[in-house]
C-alpha positions as CSV (number, residue, x, y, z in Angstrom):
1,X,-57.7,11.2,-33.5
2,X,-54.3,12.1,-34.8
3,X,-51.3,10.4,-33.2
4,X,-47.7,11.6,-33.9
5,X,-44.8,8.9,-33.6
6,X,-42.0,9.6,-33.5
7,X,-38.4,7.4,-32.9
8,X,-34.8,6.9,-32.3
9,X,-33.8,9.9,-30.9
10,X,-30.1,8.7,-30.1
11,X,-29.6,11.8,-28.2
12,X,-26.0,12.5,-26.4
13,X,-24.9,14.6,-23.8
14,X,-24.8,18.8,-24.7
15,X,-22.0,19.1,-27.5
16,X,-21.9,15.3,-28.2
17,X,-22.6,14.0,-32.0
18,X,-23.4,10.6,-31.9
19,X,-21.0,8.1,-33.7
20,X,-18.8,11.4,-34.1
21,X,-20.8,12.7,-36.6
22,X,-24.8,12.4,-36.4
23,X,-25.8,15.9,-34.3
24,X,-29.0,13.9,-33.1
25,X,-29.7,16.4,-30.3
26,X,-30.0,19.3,-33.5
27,X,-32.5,16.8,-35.0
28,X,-34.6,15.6,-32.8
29,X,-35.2,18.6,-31.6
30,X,-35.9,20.3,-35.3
31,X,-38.1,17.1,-35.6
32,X,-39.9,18.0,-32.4
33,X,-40.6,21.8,-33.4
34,X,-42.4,20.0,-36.6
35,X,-44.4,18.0,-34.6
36,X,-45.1,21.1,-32.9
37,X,-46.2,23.2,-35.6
38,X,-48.3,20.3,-37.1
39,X,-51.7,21.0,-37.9
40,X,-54.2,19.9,-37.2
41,X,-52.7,19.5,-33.5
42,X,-51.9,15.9,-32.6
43,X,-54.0,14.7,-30.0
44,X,-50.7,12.9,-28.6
45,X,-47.5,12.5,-29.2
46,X,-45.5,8.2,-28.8
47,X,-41.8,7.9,-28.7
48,X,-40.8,4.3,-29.0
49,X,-37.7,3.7,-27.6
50,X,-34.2,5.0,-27.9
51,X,-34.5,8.3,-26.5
52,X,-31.0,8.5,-25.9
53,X,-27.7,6.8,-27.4
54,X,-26.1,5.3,-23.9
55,X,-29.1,5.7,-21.6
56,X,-27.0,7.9,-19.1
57,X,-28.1,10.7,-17.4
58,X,-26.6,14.1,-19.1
59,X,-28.4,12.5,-22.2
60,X,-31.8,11.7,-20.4
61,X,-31.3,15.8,-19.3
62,X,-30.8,16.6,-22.9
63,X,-34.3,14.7,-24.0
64,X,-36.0,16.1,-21.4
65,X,-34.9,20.0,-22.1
66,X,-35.6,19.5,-25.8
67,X,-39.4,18.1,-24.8
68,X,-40.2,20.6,-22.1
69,X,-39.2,23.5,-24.8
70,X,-41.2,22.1,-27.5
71,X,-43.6,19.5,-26.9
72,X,-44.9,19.9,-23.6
73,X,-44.5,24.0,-23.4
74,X,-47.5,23.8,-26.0
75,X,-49.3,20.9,-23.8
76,X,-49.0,18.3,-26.0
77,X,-49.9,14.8,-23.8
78,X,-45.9,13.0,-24.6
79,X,-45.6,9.0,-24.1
80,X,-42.3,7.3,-24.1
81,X,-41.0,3.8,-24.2
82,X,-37.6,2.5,-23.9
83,X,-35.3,0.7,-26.5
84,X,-32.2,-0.8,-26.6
85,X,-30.3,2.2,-26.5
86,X,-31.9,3.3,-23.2
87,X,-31.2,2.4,-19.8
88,X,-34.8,1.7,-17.9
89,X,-33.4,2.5,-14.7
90,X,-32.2,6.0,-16.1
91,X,-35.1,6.9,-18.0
92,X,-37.3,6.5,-14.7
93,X,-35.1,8.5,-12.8
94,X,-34.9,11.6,-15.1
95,X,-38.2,11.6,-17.4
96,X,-40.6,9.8,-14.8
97,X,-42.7,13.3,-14.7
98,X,-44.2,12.1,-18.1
99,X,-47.2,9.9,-18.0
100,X,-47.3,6.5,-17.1
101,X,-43.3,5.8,-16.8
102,X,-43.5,5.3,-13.1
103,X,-46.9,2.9,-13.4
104,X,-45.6,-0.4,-13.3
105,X,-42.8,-1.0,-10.3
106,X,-40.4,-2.8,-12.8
107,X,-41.1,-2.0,-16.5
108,X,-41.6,1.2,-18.8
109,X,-45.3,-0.3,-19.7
110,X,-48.5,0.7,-19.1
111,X,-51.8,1.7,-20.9
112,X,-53.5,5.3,-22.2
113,X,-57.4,4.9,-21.7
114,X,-58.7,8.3,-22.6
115,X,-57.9,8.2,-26.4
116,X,-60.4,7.2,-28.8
117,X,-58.1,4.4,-29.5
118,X,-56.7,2.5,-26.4
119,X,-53.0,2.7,-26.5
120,X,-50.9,0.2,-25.0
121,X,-47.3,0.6,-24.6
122,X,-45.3,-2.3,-24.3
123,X,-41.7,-2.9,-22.7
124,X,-39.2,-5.1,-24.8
125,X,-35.7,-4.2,-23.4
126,X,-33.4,-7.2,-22.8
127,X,-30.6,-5.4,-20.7
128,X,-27.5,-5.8,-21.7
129,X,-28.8,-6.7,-25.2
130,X,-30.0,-5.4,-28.6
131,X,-32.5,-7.5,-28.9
132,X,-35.9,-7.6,-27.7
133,X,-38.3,-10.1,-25.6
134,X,-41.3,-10.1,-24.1
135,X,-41.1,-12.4,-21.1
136,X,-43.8,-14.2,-18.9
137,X,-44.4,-11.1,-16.9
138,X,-45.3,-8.7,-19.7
139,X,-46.7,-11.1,-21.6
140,X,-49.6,-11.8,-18.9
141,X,-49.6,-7.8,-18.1
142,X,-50.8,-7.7,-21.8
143,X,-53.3,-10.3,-21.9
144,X,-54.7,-9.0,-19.2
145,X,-54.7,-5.5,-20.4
146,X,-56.4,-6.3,-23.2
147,X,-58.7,-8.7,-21.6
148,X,-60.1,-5.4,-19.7
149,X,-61.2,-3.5,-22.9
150,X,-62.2,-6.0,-25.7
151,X,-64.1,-3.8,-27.7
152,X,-62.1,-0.9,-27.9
153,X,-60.1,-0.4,-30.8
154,X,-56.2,-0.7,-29.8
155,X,-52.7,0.0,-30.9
156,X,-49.6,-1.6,-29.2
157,X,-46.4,0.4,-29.4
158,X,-43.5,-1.3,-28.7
159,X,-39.3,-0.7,-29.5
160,X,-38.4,-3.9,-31.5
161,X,-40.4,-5.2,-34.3
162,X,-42.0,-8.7,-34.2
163,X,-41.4,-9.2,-37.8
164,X,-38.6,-10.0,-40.1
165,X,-38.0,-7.2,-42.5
166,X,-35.0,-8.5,-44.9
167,X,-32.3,-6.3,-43.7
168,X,-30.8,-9.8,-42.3
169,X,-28.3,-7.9,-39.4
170,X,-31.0,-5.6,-38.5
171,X,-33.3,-8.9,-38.6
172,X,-31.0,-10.5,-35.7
173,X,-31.8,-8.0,-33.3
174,X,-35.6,-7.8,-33.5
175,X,-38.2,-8.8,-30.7
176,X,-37.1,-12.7,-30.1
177,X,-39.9,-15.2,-29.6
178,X,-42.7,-12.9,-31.4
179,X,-45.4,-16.3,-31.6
180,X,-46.0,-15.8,-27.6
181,X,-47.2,-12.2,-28.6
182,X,-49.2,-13.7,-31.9
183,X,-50.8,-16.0,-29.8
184,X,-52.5,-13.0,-27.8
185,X,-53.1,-11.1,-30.4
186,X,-54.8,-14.1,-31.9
187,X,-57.3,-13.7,-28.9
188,X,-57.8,-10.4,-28.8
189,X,-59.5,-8.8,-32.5
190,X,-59.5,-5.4,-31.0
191,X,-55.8,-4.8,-31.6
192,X,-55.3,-2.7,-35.2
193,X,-52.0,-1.6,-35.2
194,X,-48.6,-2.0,-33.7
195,X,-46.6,0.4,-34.0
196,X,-42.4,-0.1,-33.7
197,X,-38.9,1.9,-33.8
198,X,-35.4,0.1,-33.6
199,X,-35.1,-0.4,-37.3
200,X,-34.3,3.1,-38.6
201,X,-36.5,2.5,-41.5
202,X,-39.9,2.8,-42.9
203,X,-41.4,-0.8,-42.6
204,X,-44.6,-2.4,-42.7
205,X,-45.6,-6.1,-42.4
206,X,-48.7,-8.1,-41.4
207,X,-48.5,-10.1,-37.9
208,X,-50.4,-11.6,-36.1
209,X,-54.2,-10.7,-37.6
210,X,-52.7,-7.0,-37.5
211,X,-50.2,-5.0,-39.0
212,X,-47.2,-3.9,-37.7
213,X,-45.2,-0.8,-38.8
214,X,-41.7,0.4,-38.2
215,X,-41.6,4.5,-38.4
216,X,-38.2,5.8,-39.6
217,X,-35.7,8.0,-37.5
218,X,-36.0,11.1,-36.6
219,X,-32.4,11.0,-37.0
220,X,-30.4,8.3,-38.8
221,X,-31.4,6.3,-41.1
222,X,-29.8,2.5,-41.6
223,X,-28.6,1.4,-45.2
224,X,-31.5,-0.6,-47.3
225,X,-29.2,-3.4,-48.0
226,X,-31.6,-5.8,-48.2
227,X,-30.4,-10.1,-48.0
228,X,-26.6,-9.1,-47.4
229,X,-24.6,-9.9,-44.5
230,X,-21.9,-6.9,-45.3
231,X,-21.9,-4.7,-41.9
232,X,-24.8,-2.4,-40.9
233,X,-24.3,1.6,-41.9
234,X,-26.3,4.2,-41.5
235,X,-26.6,7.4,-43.9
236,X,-28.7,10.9,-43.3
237,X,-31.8,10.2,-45.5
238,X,-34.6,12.7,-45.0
239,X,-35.4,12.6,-41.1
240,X,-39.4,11.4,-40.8
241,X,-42.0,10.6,-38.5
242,X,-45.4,8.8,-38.6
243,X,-48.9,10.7,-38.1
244,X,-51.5,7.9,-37.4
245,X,-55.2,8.6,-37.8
246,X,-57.8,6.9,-36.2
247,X,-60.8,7.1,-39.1
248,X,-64.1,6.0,-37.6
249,X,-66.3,5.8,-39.9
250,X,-64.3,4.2,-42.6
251,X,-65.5,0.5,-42.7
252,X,-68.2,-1.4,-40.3
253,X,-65.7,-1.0,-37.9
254,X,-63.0,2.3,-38.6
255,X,-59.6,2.1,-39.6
256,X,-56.5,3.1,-38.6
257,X,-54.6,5.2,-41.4
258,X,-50.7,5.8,-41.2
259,X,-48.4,8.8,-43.4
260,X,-44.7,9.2,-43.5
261,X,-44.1,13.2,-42.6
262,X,-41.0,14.4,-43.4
263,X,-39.0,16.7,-40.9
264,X,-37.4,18.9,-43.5
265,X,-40.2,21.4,-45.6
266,X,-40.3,20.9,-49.4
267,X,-40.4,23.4,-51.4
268,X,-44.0,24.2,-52.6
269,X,-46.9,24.0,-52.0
270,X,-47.7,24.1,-55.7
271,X,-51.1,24.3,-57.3
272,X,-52.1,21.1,-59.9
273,X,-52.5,23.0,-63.2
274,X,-53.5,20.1,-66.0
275,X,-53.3,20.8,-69.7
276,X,-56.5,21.1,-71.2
277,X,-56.2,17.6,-73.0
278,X,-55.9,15.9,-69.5
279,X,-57.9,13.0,-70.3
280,X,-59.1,12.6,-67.0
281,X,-61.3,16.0,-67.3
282,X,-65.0,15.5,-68.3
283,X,-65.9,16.9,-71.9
């Protein structure tokens, strides 16, 4: 199974850079065609959170053009979340033709069954905030979800990581109260990954018996100023997105394998040509 993520759209009405500068409809959209043209063919394709910049409608209109002309004209399955950027309300209203958005009568949460790895997408917008939480609600939705299927291997995706990751401001506005979701994961082995936007960044951490990775923007990309408290900035590193690969026959019990893909091609391919005194050849 190959799983594309991709994250932090940020996109903005037709015409609209965001933050006067970024022209994040240009590259989530070149980002998209990449996806596209991947090969081998994802068997899915996970957004998590911040489709758009305000959450308002024009810009809900702009991510769904940009999908129907890329993603979902070659039939790719598409599955979205909402982040702190996004307004839930909106997002249901414009992009509830995609799978599972409409599933659950008050969050953007709900589960993907027919993958060889369950995926469970989780809802962690605080409105009004940056932050994230998971409250009683979607805390029990998620035990019980993964109470149904305890021996199927699972990923969560989610908007806001769980972890601390040493970029202190960014490390304010993370998921709040992350031991309530340890504490289920603690009871439920089956969970491999979790898989995270909000950060801008390419992140990875253990939590909670799993590990949890942040993929970078397909945008955007926020300063590496790691234990400083000077203002968040943002720069246009190379735009990436993560290809996750479900690998079942590594191990007694398969693994889960992540790559950074970058948006933009390098030049090459290149053949490997070693010198005749490589000392790894055999004499």
């Amino acid at each position: 199974m190959i799983l594309i993520q991709l994250t932090d759209l940020h996109c903005r009405p037709h015409g609209q850079p965001a933050m006067r500068t970024c022209e994040t409809n240009m590259l989530a959209e070149r980002a998209m065609r990449a996806v596209r043209n991947f090969r081998p063919r994802a068997d899915a394709v996970v957004i998590t959170g911040d489709l758009t910049d305000g959450g308002t409608g024009p810009e809900y209109d702009e991510v769904a053009a940009i999908l129907g002309r890329t993603l979902l004209a070659e039939g790719l399955a598409v599955y979205v979340i909402p982040g702190n950027h996004d307004r839930r309300e909106v997002l249901r209203d414009r992009l509830g033709h995609l799978p599972g958005v409409l599933a659950d009568p008050e969050f953007v949460q709900y589960v993907v069954d027919d993958l060889p790895v369950r995926l469970v997408m989780l809802d962690t917008v605080v409105p009004g905030a940056a932050h994230g939480v998971l409250c009683p609600r979607r805390l029990a939705w998620l035990d019980a979800t993964l109470a149904a299927a305890p021996d199927k291997p699972t990923m969560l995706g989610m908007h806001h990581p769980p972890f601390a990751c040493g970029i202190r401001l960014m490390d304010t506005i993370n998921l709040h109260e992350p031991n309530a979701l340890a504490a289920i994961l603690s009871k439920h082995r089956q969970v491999r990954r979790i898989i995270c936007g909000h950060h801008h960044r390419p992140i990875t951490a253990p939590f909670g018996r799993t590990i949890a990775s942040i993929a970078p923007s397909v945008a955007h990309q926020v300063e590496l100023t790691l234990h400083s408290d000077q203002p968040n900035q943002w720069n246009l590193e190379p735009a990436a997105f993560d290809v996750h690969i479900w690998l079942p026959d590594e191990g007694p019990d398969g693994a889960i394998v992540s790559h950074t893909a970058y948006v933009e091609p390098a030049p090459g391919p290149y053949p490997f040509l070693a010198p005749p005194e490589y000392p790894g050849r055999a004499l």
